[in-house]
C-alpha positions in Angstrom: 81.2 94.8 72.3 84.6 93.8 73.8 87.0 96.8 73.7 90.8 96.2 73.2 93.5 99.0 72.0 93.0 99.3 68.3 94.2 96.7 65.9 94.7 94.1 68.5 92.1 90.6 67.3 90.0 93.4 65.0 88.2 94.7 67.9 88.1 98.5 67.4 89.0 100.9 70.2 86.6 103.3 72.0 85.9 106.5 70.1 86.6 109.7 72.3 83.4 110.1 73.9 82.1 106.6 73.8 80.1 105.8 76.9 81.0 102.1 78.3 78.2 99.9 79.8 79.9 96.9 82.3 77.1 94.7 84.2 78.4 92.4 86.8 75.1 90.1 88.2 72.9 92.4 86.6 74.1 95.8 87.8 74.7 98.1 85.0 76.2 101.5 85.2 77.2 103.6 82.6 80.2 105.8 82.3 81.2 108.3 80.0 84.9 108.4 79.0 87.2 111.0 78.0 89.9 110.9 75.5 92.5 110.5 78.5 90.7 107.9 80.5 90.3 105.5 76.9 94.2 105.7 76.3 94.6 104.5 80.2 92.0 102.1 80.2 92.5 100.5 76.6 95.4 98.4 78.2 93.8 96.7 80.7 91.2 96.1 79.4 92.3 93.5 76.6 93.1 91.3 79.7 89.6 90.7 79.8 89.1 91.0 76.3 91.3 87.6 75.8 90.0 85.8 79.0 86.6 87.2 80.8 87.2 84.4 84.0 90.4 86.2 84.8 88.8 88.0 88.0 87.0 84.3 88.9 90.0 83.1 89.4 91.7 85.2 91.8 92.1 84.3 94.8 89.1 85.8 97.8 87.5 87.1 94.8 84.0 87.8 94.9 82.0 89.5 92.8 79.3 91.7 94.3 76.1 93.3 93.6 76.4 97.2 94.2 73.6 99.2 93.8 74.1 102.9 94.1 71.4 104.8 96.2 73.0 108.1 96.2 75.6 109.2 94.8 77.6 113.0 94.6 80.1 113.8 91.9 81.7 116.6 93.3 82.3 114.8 96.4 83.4 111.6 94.6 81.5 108.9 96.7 78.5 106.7 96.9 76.1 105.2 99.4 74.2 102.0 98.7 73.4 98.7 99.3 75.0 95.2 98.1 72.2 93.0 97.2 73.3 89.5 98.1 74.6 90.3 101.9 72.0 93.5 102.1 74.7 95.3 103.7 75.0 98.7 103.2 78.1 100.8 101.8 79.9 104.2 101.5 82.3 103.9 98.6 84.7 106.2 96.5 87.2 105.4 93.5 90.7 104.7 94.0 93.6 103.9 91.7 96.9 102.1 90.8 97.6 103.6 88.6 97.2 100.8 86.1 93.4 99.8 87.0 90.6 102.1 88.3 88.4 100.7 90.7 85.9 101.6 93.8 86.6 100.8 97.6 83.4 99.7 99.7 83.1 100.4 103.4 80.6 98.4 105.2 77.8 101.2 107.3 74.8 100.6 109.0 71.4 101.1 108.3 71.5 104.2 110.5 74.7 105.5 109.0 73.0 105.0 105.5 69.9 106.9 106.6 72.1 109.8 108.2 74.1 110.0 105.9 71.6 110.2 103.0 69.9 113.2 105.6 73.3 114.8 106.6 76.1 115.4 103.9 78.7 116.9 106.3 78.6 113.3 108.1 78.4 111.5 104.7 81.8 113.4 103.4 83.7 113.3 107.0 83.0 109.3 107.1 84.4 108.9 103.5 87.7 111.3 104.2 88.1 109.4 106.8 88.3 105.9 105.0 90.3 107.3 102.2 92.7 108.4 105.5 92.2 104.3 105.6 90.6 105.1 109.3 88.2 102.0 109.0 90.0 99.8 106.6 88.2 96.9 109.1 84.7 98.0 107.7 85.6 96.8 103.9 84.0 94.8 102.3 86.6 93.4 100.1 90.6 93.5 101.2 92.6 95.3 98.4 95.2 93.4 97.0 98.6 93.9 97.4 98.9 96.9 95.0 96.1 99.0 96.6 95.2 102.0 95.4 94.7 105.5 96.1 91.4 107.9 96.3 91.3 109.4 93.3 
């Protein structure tokens, strides 16, 4: 189901609650979405709703195949691997305010495994790329209205 803000072309909004499902090249996570986060995200998501290329077409777009590894709540980040390049990642959400959406810094294999051994390195990496310490190590260049950890 396409989700738009209630009434717009029929489609029904989420119901407080609802868990969301998004797969991009096969990789599906699932999210479940508060009250608050549905009335942010409603908006932008009809963009998509009324033309699913959108992202296609943006310039140095790529999509990518993230798969999650490991991943801590409370310390808001993930490690994992993209599937395509095999590179590994740390990443953490960020936001415009208008979209929400995760940052991917490039690590090594021997990062990944130390970090997967050793979460004091794991979380001191990640501050340091929300500080934007190693904003050469991502994978994908923010556009112009970056956003901010979250």
């Amino acid at each position: 189901m396409q989700w738009a803000p209630a009434g717009l072309s029929g489609v029904p909004a989420p119901a407080p609650g609802a868990q969301s499902s998004t797969a991009v090249d096969g990789a599906v996570r699932t999210i479940e979405l508060s009250p608050e986060q549905i009335a942010k995200s409603t908006s932008t998501m009809r963009w998509f709703q009324h033309d699913p290329d959108f992202l296609g077409r943006l310039p140095n777009h790529r999509f990518m195949n993230c798969e999650d590894r490991f991943f801590s709540r409370a310390d808001r980040y993930s490690l994992g691997i993209e599937t395509e390049s095999e590179r590994y990642y740390a990443s953490f959400p960020v936001s415009t305010g208008l979209v929400d959406y995760e940052e991917y810094y490039e690590i090594t294999p021997d990062q990944f495994q130390r970090f997967l051994d050793d979460r004091a390195a794991a979380i001191e990496f990640v501050e340091s790329c929300r500080r934007h310490e190693h904003d050469e190590l991502l994978l994908q260049q923010p556009g112009w209205n970056r956003g901010v950890p979250t």
